[in-house]
PyMOL Python script that loads the backbone (N, CA, C, O; Angstrom):
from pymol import cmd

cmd.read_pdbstr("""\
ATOM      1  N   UNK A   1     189.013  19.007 219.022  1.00  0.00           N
ATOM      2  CA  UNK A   1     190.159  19.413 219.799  1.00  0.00           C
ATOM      3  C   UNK A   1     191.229  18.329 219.726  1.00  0.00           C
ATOM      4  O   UNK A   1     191.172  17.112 219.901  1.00  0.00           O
ATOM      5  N   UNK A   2     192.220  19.158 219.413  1.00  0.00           N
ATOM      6  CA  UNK A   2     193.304  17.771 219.760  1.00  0.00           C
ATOM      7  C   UNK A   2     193.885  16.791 220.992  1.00  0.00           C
ATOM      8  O   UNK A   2     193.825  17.244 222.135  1.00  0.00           O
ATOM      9  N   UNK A   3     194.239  15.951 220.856  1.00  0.00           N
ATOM     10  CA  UNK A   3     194.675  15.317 222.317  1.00  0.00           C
ATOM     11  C   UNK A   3     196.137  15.642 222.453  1.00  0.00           C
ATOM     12  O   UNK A   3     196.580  15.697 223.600  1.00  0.00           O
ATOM     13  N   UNK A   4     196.901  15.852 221.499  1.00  0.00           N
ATOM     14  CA  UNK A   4     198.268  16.522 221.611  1.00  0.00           C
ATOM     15  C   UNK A   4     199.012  17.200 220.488  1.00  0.00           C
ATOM     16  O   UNK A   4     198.814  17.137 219.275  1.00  0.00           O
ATOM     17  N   UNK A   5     199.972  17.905 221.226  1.00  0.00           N
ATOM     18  CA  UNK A   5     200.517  19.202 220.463  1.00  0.00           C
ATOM     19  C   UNK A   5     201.155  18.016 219.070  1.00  0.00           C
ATOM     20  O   UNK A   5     201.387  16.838 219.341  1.00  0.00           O
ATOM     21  N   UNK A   6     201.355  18.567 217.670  1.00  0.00           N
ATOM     22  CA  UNK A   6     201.939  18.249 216.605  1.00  0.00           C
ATOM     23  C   UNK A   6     203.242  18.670 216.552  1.00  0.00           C
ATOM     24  O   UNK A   6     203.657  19.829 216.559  1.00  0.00           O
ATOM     25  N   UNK A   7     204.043  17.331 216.482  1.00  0.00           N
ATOM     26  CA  UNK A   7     205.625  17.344 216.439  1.00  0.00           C
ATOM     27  C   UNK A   7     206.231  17.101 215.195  1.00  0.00           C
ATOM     28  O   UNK A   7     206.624  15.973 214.897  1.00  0.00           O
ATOM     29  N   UNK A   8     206.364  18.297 214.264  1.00  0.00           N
ATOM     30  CA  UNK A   8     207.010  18.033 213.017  1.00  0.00           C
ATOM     31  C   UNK A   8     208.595  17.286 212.975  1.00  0.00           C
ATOM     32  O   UNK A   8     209.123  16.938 211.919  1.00  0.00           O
ATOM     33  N   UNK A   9     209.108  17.150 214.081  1.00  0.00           N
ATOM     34  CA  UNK A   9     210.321  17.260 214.211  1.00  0.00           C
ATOM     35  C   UNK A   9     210.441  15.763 214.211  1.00  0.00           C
ATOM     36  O   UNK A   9     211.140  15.031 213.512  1.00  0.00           O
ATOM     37  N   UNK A  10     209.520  15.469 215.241  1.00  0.00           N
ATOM     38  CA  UNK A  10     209.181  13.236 215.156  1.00  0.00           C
ATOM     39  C   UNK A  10     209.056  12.917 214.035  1.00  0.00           C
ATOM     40  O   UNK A  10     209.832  12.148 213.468  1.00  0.00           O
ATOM     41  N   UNK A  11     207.720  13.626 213.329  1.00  0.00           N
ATOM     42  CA  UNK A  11     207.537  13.241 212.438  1.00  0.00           C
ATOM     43  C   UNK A  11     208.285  12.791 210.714  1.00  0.00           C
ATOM     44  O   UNK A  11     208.118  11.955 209.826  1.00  0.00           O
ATOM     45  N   UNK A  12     209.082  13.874 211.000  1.00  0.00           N
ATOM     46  CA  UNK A  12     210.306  13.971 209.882  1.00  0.00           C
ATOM     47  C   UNK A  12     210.955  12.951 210.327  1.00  0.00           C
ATOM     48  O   UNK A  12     210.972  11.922 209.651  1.00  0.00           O
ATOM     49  N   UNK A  13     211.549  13.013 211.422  1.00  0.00           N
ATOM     50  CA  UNK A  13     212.896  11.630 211.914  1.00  0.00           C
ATOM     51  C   UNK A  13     212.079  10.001 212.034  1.00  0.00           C
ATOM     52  O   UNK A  13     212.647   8.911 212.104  1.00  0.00           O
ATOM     53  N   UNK A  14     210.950  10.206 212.029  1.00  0.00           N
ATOM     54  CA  UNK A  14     209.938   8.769 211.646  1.00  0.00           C
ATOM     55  C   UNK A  14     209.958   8.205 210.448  1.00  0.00           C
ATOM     56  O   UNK A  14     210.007   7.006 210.171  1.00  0.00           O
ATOM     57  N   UNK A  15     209.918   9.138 209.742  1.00  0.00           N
ATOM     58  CA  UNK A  15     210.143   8.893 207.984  1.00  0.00           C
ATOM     59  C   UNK A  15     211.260   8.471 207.612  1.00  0.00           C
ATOM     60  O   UNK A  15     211.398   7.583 206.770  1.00  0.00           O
ATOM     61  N   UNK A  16     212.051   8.971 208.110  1.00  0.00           N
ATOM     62  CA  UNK A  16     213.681   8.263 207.781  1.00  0.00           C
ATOM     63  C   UNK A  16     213.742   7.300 208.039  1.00  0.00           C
ATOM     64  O   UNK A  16     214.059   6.466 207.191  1.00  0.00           O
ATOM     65  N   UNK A  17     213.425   6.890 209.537  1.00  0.00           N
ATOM     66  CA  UNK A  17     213.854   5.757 209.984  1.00  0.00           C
ATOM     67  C   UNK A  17     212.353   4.137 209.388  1.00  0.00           C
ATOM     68  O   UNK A  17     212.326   2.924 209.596  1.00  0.00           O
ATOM     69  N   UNK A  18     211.593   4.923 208.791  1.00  0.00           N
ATOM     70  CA  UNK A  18     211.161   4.393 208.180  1.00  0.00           C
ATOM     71  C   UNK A  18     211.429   4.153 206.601  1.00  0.00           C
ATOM     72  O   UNK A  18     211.194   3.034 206.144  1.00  0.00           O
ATOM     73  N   UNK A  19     211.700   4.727 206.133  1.00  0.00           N
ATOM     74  CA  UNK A  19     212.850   4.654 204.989  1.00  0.00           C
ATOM     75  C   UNK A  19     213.757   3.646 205.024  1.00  0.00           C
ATOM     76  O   UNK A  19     213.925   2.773 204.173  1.00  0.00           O
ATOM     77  N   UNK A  20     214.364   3.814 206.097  1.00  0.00           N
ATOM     78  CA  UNK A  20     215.572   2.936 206.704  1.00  0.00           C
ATOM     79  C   UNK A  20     215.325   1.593 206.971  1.00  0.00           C
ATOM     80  O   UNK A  20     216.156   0.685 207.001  1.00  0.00           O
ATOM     81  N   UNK A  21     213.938   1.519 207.192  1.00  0.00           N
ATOM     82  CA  UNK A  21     213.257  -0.139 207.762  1.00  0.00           C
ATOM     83  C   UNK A  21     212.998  -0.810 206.326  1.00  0.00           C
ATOM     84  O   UNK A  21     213.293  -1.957 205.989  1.00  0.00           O
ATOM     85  N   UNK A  22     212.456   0.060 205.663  1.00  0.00           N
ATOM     86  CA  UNK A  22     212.072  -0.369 203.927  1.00  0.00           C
ATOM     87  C   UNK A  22     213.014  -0.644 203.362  1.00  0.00           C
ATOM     88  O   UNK A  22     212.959  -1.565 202.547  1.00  0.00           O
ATOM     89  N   UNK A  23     214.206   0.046 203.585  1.00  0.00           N
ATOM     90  CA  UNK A  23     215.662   0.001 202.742  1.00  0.00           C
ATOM     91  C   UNK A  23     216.080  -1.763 203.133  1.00  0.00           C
ATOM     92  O   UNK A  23     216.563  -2.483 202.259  1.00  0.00           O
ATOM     93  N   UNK A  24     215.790  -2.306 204.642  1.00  0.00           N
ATOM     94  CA  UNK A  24     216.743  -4.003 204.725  1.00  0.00           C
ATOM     95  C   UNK A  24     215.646  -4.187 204.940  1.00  0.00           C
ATOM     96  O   UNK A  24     215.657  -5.240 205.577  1.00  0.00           O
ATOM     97  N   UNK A  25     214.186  -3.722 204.796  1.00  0.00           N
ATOM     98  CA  UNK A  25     213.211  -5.181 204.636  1.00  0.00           C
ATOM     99  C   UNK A  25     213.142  -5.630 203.298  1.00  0.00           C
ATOM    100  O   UNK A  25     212.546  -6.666 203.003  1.00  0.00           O
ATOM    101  N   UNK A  26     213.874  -4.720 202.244  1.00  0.00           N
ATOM    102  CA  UNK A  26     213.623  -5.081 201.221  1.00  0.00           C
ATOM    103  C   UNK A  26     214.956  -5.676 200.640  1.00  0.00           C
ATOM    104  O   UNK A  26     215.062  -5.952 199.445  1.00  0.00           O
ATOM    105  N   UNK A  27     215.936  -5.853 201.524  1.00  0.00           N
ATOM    106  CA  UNK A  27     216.894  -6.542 201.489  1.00  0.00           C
ATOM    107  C   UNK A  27     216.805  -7.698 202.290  1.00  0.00           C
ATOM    108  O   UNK A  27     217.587  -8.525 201.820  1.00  0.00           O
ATOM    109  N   UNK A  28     216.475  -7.952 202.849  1.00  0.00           N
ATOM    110  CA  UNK A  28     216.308  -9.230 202.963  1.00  0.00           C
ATOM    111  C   UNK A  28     215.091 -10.021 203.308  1.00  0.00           C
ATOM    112  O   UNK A  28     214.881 -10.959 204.077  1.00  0.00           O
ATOM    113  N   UNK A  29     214.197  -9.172 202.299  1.00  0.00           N
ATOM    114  CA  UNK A  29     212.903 -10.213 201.681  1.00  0.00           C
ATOM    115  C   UNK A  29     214.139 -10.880 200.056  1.00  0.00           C
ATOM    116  O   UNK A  29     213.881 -11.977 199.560  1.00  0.00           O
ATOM    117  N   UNK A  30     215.133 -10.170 199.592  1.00  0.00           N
ATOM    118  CA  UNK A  30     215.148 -10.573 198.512  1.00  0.00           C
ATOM    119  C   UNK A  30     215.671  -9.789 197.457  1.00  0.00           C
ATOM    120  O   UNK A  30     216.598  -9.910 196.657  1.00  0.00           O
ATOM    121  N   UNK A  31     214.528  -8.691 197.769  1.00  0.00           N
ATOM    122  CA  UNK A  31     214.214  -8.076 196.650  1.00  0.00           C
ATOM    123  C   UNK A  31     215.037  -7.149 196.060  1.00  0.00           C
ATOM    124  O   UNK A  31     214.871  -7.034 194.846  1.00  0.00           O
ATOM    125  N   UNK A  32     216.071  -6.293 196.681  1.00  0.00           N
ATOM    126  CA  UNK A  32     216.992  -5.850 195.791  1.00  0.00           C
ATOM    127  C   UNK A  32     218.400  -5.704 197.371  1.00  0.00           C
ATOM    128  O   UNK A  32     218.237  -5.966 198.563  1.00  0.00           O
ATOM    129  N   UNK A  33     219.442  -5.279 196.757  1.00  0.00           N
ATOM    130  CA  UNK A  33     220.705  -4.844 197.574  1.00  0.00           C
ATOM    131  C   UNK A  33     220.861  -3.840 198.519  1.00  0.00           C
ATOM    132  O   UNK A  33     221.147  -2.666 198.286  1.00  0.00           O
ATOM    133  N   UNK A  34     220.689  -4.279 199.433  1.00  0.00           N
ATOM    134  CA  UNK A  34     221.221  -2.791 200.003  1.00  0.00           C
ATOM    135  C   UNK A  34     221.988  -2.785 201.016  1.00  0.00           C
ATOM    136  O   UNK A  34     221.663  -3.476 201.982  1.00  0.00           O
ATOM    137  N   UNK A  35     223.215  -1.998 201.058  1.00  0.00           N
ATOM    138  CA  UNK A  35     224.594  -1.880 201.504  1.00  0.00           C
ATOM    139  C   UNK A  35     224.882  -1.493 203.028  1.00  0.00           C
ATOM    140  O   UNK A  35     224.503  -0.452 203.565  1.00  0.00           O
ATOM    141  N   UNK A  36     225.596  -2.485 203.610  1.00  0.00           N
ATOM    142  CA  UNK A  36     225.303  -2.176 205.234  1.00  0.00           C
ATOM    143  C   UNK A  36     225.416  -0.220 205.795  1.00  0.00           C
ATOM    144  O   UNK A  36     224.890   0.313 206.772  1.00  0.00           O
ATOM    145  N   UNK A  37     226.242   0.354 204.789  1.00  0.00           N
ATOM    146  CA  UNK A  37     226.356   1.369 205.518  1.00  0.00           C
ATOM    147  C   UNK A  37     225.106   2.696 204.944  1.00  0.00           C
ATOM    148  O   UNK A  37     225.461   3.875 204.906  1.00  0.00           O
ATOM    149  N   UNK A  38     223.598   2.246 204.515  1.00  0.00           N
ATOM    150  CA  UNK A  38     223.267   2.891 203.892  1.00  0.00           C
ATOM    151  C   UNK A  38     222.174   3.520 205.086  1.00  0.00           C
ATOM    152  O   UNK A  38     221.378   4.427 204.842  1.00  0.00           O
ATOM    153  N   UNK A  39     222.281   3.013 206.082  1.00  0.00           N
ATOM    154  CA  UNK A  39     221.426   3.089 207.342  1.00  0.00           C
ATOM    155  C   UNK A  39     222.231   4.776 207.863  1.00  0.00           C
ATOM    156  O   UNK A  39     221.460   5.713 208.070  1.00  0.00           O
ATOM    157  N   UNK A  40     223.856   5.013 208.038  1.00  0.00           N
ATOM    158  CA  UNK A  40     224.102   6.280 208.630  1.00  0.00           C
ATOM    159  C   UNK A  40     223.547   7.783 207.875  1.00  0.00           C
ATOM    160  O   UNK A  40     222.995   8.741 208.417  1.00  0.00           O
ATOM    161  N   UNK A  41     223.909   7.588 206.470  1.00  0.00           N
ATOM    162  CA  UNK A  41     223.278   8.487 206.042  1.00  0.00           C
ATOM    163  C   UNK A  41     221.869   9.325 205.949  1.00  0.00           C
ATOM    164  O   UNK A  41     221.656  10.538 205.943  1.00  0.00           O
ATOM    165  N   UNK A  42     220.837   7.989 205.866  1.00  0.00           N
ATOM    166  CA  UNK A  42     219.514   7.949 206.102  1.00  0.00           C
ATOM    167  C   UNK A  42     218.972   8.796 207.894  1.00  0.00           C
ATOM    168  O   UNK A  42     218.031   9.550 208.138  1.00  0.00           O
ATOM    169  N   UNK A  43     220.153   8.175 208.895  1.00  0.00           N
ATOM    170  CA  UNK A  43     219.965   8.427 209.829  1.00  0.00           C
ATOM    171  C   UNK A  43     219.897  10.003 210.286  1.00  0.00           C
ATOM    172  O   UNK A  43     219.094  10.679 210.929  1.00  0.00           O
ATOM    173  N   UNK A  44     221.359  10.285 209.515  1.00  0.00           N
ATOM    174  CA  UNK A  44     222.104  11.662 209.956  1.00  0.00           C
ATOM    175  C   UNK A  44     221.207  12.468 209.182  1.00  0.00           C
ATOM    176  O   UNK A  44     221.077  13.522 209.805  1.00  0.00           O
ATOM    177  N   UNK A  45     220.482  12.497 208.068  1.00  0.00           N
ATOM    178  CA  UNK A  45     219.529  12.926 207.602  1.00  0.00           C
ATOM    179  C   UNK A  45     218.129  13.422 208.295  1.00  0.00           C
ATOM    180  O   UNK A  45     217.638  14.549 208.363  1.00  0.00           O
ATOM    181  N   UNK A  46     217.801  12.506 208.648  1.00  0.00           N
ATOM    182  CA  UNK A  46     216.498  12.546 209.416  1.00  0.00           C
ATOM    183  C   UNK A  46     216.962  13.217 210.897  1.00  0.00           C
ATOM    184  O   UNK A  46     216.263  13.971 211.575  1.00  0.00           O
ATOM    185  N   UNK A  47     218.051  12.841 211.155  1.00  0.00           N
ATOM    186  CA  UNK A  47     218.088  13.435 212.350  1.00  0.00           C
ATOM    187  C   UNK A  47     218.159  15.197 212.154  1.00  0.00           C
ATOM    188  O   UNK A  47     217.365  15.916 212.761  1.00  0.00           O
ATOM    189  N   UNK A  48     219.022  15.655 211.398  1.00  0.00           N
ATOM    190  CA  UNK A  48     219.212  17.067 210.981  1.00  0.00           C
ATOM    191  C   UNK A  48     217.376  18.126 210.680  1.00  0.00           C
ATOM    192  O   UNK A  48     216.746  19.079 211.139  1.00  0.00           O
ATOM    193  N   UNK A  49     217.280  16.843 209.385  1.00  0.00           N
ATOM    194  CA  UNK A  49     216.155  17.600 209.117  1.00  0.00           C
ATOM    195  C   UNK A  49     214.933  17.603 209.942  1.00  0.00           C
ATOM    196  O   UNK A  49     213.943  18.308 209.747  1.00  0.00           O
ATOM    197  N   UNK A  50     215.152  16.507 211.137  1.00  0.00           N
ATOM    198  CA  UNK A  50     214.069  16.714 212.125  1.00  0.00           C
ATOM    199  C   UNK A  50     214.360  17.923 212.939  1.00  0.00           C
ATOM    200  O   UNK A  50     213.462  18.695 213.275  1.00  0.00           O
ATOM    201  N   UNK A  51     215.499  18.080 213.232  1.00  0.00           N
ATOM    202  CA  UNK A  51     215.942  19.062 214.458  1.00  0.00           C
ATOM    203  C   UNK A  51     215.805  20.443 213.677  1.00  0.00           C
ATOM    204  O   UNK A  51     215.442  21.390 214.375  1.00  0.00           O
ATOM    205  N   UNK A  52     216.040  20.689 212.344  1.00  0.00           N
ATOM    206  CA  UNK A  52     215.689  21.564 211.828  1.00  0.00           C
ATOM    207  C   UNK A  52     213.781  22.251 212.150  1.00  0.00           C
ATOM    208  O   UNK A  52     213.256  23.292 212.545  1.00  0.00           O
ATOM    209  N   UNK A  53     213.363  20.916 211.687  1.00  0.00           N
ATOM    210  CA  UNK A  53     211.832  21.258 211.945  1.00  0.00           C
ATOM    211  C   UNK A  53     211.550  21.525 213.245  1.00  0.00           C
ATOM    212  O   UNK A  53     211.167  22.669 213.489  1.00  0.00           O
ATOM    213  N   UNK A  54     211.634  20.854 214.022  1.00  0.00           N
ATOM    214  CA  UNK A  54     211.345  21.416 215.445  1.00  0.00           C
ATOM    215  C   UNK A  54     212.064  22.323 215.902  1.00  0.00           C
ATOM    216  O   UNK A  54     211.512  22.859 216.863  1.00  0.00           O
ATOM    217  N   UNK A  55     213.478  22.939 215.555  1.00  0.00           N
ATOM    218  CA  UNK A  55     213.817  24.843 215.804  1.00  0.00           C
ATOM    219  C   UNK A  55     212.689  25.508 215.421  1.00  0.00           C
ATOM    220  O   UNK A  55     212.136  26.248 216.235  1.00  0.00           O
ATOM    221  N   UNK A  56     212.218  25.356 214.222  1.00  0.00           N
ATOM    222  CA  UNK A  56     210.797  26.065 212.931  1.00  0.00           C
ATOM    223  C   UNK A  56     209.964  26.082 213.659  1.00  0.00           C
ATOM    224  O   UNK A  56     209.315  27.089 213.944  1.00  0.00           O
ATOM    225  N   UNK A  57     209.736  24.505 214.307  1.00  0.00           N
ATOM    226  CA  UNK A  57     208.120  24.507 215.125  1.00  0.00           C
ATOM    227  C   UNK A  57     208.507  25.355 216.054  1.00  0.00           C
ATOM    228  O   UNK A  57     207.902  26.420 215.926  1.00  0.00           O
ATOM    229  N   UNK A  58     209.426  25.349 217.142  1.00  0.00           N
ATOM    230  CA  UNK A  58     209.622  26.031 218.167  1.00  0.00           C
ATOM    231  C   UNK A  58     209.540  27.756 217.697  1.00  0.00           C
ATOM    232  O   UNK A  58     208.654  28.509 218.103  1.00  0.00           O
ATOM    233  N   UNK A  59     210.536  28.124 216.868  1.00  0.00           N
ATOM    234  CA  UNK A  59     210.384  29.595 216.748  1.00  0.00           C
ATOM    235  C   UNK A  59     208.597  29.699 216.459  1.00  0.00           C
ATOM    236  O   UNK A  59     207.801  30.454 217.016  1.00  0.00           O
ATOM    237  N   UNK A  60     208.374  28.829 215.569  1.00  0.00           N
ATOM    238  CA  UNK A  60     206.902  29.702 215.146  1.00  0.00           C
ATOM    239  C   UNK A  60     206.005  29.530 216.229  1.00  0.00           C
ATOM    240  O   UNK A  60     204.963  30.180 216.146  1.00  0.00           O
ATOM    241  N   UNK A  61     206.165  28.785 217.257  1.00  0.00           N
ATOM    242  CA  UNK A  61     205.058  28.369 218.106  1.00  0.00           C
ATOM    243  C   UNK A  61     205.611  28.823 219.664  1.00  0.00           C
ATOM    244  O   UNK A  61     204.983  28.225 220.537  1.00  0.00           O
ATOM    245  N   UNK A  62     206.290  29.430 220.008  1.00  0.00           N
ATOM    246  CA  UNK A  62     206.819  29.437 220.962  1.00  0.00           C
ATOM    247  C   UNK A  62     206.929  28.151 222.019  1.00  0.00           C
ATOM    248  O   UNK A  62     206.885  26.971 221.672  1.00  0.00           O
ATOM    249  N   UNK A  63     207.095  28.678 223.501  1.00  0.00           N
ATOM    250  CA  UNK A  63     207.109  27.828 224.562  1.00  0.00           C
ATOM    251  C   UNK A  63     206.186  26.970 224.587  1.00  0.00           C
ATOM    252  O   UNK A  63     205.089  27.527 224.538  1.00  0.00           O
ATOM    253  N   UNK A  64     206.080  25.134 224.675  1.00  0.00           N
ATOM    254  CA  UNK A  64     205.110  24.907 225.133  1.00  0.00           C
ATOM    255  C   UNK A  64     204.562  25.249 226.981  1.00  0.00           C
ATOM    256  O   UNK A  64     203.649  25.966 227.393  1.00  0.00           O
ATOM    257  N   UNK A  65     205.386  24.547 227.607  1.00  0.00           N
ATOM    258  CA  UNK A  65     205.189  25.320 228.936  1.00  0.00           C
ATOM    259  C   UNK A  65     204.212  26.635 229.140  1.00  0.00           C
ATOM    260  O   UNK A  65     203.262  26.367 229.876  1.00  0.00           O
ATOM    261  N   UNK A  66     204.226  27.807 228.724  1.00  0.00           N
ATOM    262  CA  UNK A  66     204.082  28.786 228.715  1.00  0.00           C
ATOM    263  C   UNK A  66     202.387  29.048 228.343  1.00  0.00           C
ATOM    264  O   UNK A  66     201.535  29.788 228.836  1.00  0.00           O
ATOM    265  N   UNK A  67     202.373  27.962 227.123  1.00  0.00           N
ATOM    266  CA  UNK A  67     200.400  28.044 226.631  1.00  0.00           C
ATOM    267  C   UNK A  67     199.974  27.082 227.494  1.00  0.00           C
ATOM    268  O   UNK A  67     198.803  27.083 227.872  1.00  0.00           O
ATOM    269  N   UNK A  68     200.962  26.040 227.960  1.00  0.00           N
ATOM    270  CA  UNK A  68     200.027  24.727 229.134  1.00  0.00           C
ATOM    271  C   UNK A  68     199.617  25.938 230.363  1.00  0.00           C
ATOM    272  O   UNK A  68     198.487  26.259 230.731  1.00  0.00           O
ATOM    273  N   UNK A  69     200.742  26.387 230.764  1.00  0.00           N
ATOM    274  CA  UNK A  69     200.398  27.205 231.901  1.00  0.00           C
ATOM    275  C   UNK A  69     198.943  28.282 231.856  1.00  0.00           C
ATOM    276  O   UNK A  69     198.070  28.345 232.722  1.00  0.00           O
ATOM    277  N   UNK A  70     199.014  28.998 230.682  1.00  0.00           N
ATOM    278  CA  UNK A  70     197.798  29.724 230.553  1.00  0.00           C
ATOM    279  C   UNK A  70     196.647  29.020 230.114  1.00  0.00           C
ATOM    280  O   UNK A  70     195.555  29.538 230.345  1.00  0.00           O
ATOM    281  N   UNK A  71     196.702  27.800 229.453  1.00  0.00           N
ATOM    282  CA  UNK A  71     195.633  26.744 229.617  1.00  0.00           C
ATOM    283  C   UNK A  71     195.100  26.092 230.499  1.00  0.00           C
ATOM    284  O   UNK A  71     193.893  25.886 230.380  1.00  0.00           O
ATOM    285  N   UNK A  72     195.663  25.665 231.425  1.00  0.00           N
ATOM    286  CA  UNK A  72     195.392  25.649 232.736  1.00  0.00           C
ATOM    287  C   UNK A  72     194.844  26.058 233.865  1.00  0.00           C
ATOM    288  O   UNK A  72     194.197  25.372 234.657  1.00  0.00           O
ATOM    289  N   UNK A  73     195.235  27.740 233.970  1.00  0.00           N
ATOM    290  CA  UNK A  73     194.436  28.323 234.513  1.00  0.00           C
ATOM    291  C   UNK A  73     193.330  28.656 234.172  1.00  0.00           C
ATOM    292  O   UNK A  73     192.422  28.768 234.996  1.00  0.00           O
ATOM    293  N   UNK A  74     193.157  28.902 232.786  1.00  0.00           N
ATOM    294  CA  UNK A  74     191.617  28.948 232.707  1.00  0.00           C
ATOM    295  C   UNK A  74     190.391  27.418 232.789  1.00  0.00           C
ATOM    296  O   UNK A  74     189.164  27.407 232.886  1.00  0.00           O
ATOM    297  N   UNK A  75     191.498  26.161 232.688  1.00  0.00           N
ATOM    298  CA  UNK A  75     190.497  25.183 232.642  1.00  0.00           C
ATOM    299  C   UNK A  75     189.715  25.219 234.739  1.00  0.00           C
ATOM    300  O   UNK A  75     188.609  24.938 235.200  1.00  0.00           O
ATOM    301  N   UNK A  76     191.174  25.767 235.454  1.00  0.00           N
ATOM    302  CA  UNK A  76     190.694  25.252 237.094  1.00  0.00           C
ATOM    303  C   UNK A  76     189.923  26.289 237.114  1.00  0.00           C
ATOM    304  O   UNK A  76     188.830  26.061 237.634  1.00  0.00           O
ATOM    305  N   UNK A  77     190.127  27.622 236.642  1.00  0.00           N
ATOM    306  CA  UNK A  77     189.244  28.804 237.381  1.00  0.00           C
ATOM    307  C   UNK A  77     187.870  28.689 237.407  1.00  0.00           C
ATOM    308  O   UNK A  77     187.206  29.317 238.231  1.00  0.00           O
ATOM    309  N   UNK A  78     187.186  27.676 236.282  1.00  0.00           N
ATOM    310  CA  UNK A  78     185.675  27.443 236.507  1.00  0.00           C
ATOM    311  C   UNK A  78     185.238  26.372 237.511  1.00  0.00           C
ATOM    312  O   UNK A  78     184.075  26.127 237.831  1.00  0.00           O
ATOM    313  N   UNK A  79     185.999  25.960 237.819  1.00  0.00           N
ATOM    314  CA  UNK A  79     185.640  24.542 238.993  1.00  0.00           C
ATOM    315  C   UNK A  79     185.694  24.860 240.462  1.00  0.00           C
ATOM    316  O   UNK A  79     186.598  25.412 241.090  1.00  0.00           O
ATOM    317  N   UNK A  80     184.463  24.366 240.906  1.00  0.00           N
ATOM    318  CA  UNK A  80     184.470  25.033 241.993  1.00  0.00           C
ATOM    319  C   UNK A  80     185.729  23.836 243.570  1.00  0.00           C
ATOM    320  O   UNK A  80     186.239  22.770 243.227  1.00  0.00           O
ATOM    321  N   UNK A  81     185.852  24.208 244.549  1.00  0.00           N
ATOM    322  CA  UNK A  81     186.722  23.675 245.324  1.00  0.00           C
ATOM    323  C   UNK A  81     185.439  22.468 246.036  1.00  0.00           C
ATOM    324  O   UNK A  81     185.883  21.666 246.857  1.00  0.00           O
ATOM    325  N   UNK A  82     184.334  22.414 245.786  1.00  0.00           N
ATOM    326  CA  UNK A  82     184.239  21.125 246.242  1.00  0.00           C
ATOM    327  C   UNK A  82     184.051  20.021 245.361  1.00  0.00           C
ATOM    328  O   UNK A  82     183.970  18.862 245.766  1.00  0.00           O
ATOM    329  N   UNK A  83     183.968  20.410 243.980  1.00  0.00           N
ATOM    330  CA  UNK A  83     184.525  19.271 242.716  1.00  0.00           C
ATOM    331  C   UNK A  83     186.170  18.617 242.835  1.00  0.00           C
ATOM    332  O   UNK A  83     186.530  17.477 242.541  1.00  0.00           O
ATOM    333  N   UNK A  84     186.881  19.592 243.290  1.00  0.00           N
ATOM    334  CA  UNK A  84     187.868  19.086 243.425  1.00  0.00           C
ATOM    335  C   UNK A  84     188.527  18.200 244.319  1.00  0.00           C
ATOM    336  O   UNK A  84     189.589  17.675 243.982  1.00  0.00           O
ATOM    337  N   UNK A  85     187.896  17.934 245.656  1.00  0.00           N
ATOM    338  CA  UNK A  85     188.671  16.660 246.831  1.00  0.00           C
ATOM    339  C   UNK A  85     187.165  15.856 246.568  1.00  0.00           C
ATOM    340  O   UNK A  85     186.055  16.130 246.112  1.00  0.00           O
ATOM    341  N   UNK A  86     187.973  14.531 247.242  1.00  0.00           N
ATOM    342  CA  UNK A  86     187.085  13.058 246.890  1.00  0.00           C
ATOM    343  C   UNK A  86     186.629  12.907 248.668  1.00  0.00           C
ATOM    344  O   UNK A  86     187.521  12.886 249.515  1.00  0.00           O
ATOM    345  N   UNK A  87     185.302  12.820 249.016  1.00  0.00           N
ATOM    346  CA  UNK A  87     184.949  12.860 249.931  1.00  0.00           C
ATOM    347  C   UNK A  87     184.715  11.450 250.357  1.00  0.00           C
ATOM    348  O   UNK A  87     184.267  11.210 251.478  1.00  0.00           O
TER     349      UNK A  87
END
""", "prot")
cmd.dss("prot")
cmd.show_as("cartoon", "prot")
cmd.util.cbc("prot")
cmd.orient("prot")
């Protein structure tokens, strides 16, 4: 079981901005050039194509709210009311 819902939408805008970390660590380890303004593009990128993915996740997956709520009720309905207060 998972411990939480999968966010394509982070995940995409993680990559960029990891992209983006590789792009001036590797400028200033040395190792090759890279141009102060190469960070907006990278950004506006990841940001788009994240928000893209999470519309996708959202249409295909609907509400989260909506499955917590019906998850929920079925986790309390088996517990009885004196599991539940601390005596």
């Amino acid at each position: 079981m998972l411990r939480h819902e999968f966010h394509p939408g982070k995940l995409v805008l993680g990559l960029f901005l990891l992209i983006a970390a590789i792009a001036y660590a590797g400028d200033a380890g040395g190792i090759w050039e890279t141009p102060w303004f190469v960070a907006f593009p990278l950004l506006l990128a990841g940001l788009l194509l994240g928000g893209a993915a999470a519309a996708v996740s959202y249409g295909i997956r609907g509400r989260p709210i909506a499955r917590a709520a019906d998850g929920s009720s079925r986790r309390t309905a088996g517990r009885s009311a004196d599991s539940s207060t601390d005596a």
